[in-house]
Backbone as a chain_set.jsonl record, in Angstrom:
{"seq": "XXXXXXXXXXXXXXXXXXXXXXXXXXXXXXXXXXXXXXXXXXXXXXXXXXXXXXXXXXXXXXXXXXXXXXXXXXXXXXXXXXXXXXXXXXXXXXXXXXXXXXXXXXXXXXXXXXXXXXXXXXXXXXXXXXXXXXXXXXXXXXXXXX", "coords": {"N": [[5.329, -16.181, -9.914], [5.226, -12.957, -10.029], [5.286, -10.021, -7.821], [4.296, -7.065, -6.387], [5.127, -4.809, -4.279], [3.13, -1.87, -2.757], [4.583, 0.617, -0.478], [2.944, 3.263, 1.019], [2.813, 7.082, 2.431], [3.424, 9.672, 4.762], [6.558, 9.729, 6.103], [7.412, 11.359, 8.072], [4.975, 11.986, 9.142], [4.632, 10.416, 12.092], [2.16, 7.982, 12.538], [1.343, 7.791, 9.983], [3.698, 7.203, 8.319], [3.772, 4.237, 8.121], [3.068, 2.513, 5.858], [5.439, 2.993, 4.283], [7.323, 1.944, 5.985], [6.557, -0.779, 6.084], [6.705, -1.676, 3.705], [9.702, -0.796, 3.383], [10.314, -3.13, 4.983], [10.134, -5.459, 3.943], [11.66, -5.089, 1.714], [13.805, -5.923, 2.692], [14.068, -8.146, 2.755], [15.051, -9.508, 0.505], [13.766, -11.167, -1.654], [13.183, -13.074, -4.799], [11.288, -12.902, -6.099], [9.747, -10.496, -5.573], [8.836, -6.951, -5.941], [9.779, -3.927, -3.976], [8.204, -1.069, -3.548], [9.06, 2.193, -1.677], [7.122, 4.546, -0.945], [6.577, 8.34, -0.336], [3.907, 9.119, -1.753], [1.32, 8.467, -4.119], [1.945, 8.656, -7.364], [1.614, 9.252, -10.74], [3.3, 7.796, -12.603], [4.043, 5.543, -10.977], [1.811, 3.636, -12.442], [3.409, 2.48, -14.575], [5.08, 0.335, -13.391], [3.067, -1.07, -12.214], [1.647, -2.026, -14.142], [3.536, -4.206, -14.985], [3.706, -5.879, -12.672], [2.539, -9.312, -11.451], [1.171, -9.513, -9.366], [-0.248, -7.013, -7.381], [0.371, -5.269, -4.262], [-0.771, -2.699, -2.529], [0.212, -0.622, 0.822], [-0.938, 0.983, 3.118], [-1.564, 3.697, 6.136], [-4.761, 3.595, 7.955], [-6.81, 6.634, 8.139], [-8.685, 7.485, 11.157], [-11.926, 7.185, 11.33], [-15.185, 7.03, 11.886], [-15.829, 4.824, 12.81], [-13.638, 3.737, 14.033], [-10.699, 1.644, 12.392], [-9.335, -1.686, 14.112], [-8.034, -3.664, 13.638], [-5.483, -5.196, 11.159], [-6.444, -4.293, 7.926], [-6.939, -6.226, 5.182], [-7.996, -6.033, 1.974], [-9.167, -6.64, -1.289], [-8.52, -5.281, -4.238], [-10.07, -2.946, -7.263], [-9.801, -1.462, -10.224], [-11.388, 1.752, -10.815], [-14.621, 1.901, -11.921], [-15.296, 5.122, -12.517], [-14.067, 8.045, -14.13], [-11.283, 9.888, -12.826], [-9.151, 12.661, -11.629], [-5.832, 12.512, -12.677], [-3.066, 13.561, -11.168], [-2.84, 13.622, -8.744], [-2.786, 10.907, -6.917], [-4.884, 9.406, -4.047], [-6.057, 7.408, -3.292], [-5.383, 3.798, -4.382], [-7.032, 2.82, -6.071], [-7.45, 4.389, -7.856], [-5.198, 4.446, -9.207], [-5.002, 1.916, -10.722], [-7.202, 2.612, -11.786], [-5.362, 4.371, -14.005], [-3.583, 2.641, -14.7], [-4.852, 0.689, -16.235], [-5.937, 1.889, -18.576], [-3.614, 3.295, -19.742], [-2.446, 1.026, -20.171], [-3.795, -1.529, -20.51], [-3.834, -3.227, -18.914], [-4.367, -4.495, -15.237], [-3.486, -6.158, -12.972], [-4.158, -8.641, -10.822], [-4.873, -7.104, -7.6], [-4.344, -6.137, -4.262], [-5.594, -4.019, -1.075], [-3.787, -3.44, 1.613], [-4.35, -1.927, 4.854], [-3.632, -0.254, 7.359], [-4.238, 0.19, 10.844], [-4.475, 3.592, 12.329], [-3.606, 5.988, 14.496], [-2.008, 8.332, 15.428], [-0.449, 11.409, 13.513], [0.814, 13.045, 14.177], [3.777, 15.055, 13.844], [6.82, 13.803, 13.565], [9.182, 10.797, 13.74], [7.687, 8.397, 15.335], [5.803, 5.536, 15.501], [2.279, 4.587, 16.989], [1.335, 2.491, 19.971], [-0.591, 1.118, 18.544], [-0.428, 1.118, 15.424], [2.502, 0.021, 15.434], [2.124, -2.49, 15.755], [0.076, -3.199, 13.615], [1.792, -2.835, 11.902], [3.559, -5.181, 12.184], [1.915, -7.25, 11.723], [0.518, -6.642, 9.445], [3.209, -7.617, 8.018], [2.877, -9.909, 8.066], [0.628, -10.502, 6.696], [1.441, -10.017, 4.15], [3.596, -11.969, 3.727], [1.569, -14.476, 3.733], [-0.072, -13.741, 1.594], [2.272, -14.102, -0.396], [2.936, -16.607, -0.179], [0.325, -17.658, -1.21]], "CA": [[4.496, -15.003, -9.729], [5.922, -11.443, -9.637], [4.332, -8.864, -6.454], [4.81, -5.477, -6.186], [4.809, -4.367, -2.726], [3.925, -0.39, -3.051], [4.428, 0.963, 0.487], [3.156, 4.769, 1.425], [2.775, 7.386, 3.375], [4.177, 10.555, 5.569], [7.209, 8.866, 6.868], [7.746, 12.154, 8.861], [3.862, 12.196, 10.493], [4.198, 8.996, 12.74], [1.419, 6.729, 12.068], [1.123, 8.138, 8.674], [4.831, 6.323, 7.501], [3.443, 2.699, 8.386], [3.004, 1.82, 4.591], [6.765, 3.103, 3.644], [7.794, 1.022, 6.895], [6.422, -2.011, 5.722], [7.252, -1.649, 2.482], [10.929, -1.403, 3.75], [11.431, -4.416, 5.639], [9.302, -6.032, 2.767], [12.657, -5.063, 0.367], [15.01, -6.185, 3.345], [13.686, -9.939, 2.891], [15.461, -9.937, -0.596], [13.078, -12.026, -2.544], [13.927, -12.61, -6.038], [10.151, -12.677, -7.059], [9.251, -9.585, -4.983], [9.609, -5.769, -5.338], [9.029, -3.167, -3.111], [8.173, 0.735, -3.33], [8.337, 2.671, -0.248], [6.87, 6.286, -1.547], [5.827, 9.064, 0.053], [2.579, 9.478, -2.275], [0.97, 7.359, -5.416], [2.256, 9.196, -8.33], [1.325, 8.23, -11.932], [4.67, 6.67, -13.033], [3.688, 3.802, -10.873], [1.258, 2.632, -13.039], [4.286, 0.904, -15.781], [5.227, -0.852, -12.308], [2.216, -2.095, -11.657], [1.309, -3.19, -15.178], [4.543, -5.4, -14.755], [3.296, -7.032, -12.131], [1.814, -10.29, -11.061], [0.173, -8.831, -8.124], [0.137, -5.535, -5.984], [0.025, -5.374, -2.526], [-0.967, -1.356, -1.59], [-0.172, -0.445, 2.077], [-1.009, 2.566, 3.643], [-2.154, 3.5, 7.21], [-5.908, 4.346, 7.481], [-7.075, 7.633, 9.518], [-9.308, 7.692, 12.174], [-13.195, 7.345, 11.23], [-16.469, 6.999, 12.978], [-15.753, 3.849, 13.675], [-11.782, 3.144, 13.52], [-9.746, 0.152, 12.438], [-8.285, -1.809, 15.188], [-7.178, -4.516, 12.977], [-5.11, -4.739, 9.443], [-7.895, -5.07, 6.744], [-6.625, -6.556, 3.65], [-9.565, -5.56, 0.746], [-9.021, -6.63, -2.944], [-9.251, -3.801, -5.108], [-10.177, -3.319, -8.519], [-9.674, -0.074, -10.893], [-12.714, 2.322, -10.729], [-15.229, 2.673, -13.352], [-15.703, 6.287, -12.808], [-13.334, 8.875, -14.32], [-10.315, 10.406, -11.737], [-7.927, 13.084, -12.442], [-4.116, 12.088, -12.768], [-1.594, 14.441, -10.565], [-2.024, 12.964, -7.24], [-3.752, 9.957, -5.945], [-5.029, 9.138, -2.336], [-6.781, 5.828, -3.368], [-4.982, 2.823, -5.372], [-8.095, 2.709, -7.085], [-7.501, 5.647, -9.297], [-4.134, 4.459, -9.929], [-5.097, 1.195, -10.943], [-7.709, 2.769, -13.639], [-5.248, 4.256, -14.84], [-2.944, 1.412, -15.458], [-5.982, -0.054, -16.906], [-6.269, 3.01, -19.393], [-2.65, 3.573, -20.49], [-1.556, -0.403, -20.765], [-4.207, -2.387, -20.562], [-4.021, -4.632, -18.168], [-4.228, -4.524, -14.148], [-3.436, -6.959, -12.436], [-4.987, -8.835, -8.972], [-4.481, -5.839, -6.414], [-4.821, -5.921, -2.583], [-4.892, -2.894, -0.094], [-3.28, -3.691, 3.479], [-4.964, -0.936, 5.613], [-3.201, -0.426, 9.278], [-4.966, 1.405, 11.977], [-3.532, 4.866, 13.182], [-4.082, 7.169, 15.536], [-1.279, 9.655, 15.69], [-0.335, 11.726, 13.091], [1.753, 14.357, 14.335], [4.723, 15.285, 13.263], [7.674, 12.828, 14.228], [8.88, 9.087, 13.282], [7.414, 7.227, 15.975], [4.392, 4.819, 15.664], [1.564, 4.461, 18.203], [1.523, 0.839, 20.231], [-1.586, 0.128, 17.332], [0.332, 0.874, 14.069], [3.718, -1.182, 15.59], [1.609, -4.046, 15.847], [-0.532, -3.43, 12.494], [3.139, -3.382, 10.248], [3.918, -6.497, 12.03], [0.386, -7.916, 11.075], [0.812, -6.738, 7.725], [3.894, -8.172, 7.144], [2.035, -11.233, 8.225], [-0.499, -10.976, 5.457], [2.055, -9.869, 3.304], [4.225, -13.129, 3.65], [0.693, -15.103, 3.473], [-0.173, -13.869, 0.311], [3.462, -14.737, -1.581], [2.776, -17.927, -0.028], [-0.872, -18.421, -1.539]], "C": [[5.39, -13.834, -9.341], [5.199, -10.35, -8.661], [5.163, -7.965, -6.506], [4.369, -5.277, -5.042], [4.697, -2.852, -2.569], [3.396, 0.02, -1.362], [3.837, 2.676, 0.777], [2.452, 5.228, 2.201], [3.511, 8.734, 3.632], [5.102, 9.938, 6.305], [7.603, 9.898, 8.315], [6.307, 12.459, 9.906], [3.487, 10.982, 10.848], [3.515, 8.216, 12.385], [1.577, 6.603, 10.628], [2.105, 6.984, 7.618], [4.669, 4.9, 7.83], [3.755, 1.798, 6.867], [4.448, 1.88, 3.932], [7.433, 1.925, 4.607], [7.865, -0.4, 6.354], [6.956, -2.65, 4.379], [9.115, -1.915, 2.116], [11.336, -2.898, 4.042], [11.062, -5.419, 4.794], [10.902, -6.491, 1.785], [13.861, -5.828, 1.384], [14.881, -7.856, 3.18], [14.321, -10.41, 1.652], [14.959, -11.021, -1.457], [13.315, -11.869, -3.751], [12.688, -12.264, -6.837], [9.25, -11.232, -6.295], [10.015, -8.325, -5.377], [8.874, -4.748, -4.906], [9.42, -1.756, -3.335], [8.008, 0.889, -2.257], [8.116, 4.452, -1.0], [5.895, 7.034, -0.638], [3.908, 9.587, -0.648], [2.538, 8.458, -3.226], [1.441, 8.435, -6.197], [1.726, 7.986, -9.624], [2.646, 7.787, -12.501], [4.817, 5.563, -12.49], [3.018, 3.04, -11.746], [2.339, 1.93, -14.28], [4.466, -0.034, -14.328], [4.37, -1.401, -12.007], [1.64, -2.679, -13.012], [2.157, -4.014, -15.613], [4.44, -6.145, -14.634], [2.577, -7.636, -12.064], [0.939, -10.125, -10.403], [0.685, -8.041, -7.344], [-0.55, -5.985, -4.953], [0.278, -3.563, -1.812], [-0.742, -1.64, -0.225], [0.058, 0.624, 2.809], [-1.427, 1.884, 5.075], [-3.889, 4.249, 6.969], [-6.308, 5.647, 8.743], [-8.395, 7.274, 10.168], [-10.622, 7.963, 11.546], [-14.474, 7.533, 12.269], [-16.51, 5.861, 13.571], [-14.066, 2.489, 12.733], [-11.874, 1.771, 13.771], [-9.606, -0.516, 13.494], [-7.267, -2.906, 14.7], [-6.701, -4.498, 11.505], [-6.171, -4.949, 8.6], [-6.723, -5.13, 5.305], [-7.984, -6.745, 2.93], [-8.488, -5.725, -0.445], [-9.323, -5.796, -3.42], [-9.349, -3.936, -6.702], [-9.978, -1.686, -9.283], [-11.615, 0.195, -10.973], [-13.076, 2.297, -12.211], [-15.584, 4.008, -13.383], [-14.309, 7.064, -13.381], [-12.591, 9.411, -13.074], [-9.572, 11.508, -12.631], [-6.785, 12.155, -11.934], [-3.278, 12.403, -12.206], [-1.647, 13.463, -9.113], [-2.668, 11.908, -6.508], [-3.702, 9.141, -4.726], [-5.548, 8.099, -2.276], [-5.985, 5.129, -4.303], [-5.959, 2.376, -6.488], [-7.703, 3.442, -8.282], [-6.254, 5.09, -10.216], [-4.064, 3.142, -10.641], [-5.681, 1.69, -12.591], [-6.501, 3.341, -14.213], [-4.13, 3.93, -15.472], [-3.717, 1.239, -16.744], [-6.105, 0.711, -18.327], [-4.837, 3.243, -20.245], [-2.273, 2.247, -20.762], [-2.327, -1.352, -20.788], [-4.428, -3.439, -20.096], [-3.879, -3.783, -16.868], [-4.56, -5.955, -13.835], [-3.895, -7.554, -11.072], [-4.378, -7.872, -8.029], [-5.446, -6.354, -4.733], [-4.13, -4.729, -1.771], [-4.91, -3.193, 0.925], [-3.899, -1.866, 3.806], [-4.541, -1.44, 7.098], [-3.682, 0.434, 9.902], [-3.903, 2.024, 12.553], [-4.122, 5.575, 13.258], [-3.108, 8.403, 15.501], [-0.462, 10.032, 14.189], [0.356, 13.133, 12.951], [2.718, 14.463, 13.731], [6.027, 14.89, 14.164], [7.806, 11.449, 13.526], [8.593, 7.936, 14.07], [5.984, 6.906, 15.683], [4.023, 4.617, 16.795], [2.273, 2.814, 18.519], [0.474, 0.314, 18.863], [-1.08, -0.099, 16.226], [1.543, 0.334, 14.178], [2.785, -2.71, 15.029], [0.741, -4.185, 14.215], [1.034, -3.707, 11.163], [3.415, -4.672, 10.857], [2.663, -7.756, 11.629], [0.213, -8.057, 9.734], [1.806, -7.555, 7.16], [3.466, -9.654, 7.156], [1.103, -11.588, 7.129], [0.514, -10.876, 4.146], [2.769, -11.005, 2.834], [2.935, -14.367, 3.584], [0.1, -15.395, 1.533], [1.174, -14.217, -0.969], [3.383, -16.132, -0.947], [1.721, -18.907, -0.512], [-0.011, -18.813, -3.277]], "O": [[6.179, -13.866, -8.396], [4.263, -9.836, -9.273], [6.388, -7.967, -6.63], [3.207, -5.561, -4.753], [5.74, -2.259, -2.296], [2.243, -0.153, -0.967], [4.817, 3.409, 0.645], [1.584, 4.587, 2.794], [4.285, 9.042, 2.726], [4.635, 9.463, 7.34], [7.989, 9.415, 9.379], [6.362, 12.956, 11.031], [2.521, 10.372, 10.39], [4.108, 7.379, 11.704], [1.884, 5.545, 10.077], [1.726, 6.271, 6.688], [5.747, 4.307, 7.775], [4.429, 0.775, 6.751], [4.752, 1.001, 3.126], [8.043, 1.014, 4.048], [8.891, -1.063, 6.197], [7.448, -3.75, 4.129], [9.69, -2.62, 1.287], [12.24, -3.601, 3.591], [11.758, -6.429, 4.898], [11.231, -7.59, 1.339], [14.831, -6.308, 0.798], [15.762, -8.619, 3.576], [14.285, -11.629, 1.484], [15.779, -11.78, -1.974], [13.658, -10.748, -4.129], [12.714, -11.608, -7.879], [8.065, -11.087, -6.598], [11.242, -8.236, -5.327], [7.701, -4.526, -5.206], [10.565, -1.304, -3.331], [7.209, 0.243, -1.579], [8.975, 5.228, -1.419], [4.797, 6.635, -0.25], [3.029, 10.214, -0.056], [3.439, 7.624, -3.311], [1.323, 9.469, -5.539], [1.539, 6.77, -9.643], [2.23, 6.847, -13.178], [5.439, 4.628, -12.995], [3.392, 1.887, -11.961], [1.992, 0.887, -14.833], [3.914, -1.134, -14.301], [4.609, -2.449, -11.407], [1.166, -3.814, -12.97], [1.834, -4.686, -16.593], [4.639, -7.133, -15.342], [1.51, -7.174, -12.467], [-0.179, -10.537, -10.713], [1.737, -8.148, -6.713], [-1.533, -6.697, -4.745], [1.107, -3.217, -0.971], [-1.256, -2.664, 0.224], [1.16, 1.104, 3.079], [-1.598, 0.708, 5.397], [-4.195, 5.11, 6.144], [-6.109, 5.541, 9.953], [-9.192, 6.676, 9.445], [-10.646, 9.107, 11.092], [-14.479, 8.19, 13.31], [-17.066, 5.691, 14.656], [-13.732, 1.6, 11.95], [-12.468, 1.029, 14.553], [-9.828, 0.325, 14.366], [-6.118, -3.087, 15.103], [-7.364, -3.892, 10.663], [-6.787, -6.009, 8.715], [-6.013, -4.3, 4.737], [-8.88, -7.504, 3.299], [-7.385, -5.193, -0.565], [-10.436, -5.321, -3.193], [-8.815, -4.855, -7.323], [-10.084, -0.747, -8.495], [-12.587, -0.55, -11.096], [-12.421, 2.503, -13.233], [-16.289, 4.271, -14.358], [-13.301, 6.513, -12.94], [-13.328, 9.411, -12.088], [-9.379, 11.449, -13.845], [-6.825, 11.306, -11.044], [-2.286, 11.709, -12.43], [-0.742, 12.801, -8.605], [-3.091, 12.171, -5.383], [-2.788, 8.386, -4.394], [-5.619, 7.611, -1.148], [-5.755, 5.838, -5.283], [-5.708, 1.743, -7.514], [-7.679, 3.057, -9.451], [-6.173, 5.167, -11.442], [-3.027, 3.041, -11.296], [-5.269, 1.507, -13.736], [-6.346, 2.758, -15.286], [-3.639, 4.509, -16.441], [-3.396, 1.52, -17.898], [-6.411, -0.022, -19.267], [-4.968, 3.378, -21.461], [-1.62, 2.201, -21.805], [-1.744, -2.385, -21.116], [-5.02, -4.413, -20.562], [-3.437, -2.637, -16.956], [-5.475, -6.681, -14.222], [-3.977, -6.73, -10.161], [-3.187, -8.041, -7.765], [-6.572, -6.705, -4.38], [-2.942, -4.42, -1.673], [-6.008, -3.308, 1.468], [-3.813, -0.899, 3.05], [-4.857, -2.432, 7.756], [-3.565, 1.594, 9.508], [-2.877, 1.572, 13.061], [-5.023, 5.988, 12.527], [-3.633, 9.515, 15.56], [0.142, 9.102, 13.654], [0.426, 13.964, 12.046], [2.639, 13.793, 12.701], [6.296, 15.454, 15.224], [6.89, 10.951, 12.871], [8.978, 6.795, 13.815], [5.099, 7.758, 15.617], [4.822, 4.451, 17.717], [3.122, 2.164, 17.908], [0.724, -0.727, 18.255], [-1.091, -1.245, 15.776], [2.001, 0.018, 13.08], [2.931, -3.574, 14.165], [0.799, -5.284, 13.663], [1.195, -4.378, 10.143], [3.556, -5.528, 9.983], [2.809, -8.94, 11.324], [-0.089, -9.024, 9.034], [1.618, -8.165, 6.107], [3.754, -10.442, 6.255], [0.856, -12.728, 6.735], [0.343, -11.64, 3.195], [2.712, -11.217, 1.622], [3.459, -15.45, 3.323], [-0.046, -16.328, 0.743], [0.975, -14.502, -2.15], [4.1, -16.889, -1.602], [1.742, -20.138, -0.475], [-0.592, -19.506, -4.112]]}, "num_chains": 1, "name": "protein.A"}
């Protein structure tokens, strides 16, 4: 099985760089059946990398709702059936359709989601998003193990 690990994020607004983080130490494990993006945004030139692979593994941090994270959520994702534009996408969804649309295939996708709180401007993580990349990499090493 081949995994794409795409990490992103603001690596410069604290919580924000969680998904490039993980995504790092992801590539530091040198797996021969693993590879890892750490990118500041989704761009569409990911989708040839992800119609490569075996399986993606999105991981971003998530912001602050009505009723925040406290733990990693790993959610299966699937490409949308509605129409998206193309320049810049904030969901793996969009970028999935449009794998799905230029090559024809997508492959099993999962989005790691880490809870964060601070978002200022700086490279330190709260105490919640330390502990959510080491959680993630926990699911992360779960799923190349399923």
């Amino acid at each position: 099985m081949n995994y794409l690990v795409i990490g992103y994020g603001n690596s410069l607004r604290g919580d924000d760089g969680a998904g490039q983080r993980v995504a790092e130490q992801v590539e530091d494990w040198h797996l021969d059946n693993v590879r890892s993006l750490a990118l500041h945004q989704l761009t569409p030139e990911v989708a040839a990398d992800i119609a490569e692979a075996g399986t993606v593994i999105f991981v971003d941090a998530t912001l602050p709702t009505e009723e925040p994270i406290t733990q990693v959520q790993l959610v299966p994702i699937q490409a949308q059936d509605t129409p998206t534009h193309w320049a810049h996408f904030q969901d793996p969804r969009s970028l999935l359709t449009l794998t799905q649309r230029v090559y024809g295939t997508v492959p099993p996708s999962w989005w790691i989601l880490i809870p964060a709180i601070d978002f200022e401007f700086g490279e330190q993580f709260s105490a919640i998003t330390q502990q959510g990349i080491r959680d993630a990499l926990i699911q992360i090493k779960d799923l190349l193990n399923d």
